[in-house]
C-alpha positions as protocol buffer text, in pm:
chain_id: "A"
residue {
  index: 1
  type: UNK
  ca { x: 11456 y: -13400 z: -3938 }
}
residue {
  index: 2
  type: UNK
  ca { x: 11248 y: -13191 z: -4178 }
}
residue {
  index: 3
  type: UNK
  ca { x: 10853 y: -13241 z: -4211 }
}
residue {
  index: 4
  type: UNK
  ca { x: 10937 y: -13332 z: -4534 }
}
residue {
  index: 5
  type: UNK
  ca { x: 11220 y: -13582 z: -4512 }
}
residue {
  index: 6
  type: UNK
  ca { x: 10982 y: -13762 z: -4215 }
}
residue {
  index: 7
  type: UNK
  ca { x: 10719 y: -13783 z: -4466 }
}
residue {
  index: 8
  type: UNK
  ca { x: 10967 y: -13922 z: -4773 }
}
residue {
  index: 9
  type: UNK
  ca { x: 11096 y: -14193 z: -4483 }
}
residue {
  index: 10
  type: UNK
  ca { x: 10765 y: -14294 z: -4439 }
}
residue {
  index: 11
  type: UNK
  ca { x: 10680 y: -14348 z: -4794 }
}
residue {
  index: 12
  type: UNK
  ca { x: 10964 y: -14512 z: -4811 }
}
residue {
  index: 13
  type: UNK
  ca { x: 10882 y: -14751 z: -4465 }
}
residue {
  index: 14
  type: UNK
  ca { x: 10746 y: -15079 z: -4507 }
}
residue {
  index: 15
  type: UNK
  ca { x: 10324 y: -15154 z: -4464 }
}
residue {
  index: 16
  type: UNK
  ca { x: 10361 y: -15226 z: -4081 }
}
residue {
  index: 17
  type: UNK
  ca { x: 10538 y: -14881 z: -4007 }
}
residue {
  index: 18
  type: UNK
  ca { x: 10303 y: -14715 z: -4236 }
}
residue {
  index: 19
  type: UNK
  ca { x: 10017 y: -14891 z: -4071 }
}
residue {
  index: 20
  type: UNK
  ca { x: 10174 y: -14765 z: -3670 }
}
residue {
  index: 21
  type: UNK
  ca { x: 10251 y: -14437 z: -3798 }
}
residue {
  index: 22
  type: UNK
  ca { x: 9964 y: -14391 z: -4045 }
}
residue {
  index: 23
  type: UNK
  ca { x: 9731 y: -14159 z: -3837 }
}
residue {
  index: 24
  type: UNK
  ca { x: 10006 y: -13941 z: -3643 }
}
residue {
  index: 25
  type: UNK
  ca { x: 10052 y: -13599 z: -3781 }
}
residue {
  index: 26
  type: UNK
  ca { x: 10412 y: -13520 z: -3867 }
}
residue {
  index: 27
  type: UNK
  ca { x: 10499 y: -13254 z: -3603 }
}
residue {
  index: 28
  type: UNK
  ca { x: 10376 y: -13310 z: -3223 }
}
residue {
  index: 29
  type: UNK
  ca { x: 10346 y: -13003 z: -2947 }
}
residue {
  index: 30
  type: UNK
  ca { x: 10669 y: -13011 z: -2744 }
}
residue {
  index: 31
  type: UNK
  ca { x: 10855 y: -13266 z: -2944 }
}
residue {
  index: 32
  type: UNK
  ca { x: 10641 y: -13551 z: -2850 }
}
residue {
  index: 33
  type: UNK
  ca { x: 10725 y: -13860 z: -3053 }
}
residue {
  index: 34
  type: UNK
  ca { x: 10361 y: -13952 z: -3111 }
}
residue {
  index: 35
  type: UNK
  ca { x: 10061 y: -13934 z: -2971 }
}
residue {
  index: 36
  type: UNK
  ca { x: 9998 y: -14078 z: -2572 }
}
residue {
  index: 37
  type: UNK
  ca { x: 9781 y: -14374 z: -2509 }
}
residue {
  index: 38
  type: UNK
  ca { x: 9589 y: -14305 z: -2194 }
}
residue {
  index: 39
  type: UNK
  ca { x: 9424 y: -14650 z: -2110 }
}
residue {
  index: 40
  type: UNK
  ca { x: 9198 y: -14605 z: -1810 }
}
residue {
  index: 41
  type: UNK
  ca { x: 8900 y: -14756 z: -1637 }
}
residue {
  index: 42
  type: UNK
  ca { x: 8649 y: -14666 z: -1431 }
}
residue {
  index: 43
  type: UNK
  ca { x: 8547 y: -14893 z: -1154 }
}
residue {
  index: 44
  type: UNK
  ca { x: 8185 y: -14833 z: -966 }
}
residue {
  index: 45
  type: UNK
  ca { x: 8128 y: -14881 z: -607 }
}
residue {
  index: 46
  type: UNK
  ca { x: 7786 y: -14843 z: -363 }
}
residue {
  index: 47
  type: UNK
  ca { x: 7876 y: -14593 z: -186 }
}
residue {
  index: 48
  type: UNK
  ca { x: 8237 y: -14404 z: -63 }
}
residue {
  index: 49
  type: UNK
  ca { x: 8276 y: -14652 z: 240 }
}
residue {
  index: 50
  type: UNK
  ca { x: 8276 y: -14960 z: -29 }
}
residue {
  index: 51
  type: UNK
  ca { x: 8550 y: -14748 z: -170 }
}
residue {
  index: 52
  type: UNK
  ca { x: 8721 y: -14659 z: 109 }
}
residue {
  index: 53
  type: UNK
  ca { x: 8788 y: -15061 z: 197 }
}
residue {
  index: 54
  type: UNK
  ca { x: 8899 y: -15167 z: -132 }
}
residue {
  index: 55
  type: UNK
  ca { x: 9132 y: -14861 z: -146 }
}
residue {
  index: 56
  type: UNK
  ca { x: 9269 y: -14984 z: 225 }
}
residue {
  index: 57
  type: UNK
  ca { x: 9264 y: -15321 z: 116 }
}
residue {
  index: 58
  type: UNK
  ca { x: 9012 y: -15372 z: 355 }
}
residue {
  index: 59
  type: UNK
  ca { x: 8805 y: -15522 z: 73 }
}
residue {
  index: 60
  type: UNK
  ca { x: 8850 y: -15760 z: -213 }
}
residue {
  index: 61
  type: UNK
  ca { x: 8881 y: -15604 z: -577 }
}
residue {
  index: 62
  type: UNK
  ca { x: 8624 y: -15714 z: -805 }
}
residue {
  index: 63
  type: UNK
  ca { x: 8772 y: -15644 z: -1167 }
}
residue {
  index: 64
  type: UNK
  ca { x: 8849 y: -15884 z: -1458 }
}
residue {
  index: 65
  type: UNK
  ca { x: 9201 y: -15823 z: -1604 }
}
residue {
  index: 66
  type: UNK
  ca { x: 9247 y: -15898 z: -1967 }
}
């Protein structure tokens, strides 16, 4: 599809697709649909042992899931 028959098919989309789609540029590096969401989080331990355990399981895991 043409950059500008995307951007006529948006104007043309209804306010929730316009409001998902609203802040992606039209063309993407290799294709990509849109853009990735990386969600991540870092967790902080005393020291590399305290690590070590809750990687082994050795340990409980002390995070709050929402």
């Amino acid at each position: 599809m043409s950059e500008k028959l995307a951007r006529l098919a948006l104007d043309q989309a209804g306010s929730g697709t316009r409001s998902v789609w609203s802040g992606e540029q039209m063309k993407h590096p290799y294709r990509a649909t849109q853009t990735p969401i990386i969600a991540s989080a870092a967790y902080g331990y005393q020291d590399i042992d305290e690590w070590y355990d809750v990687a082994l399981g050795a340990a409980p895991v002390l995070f709050i899931a929402v």
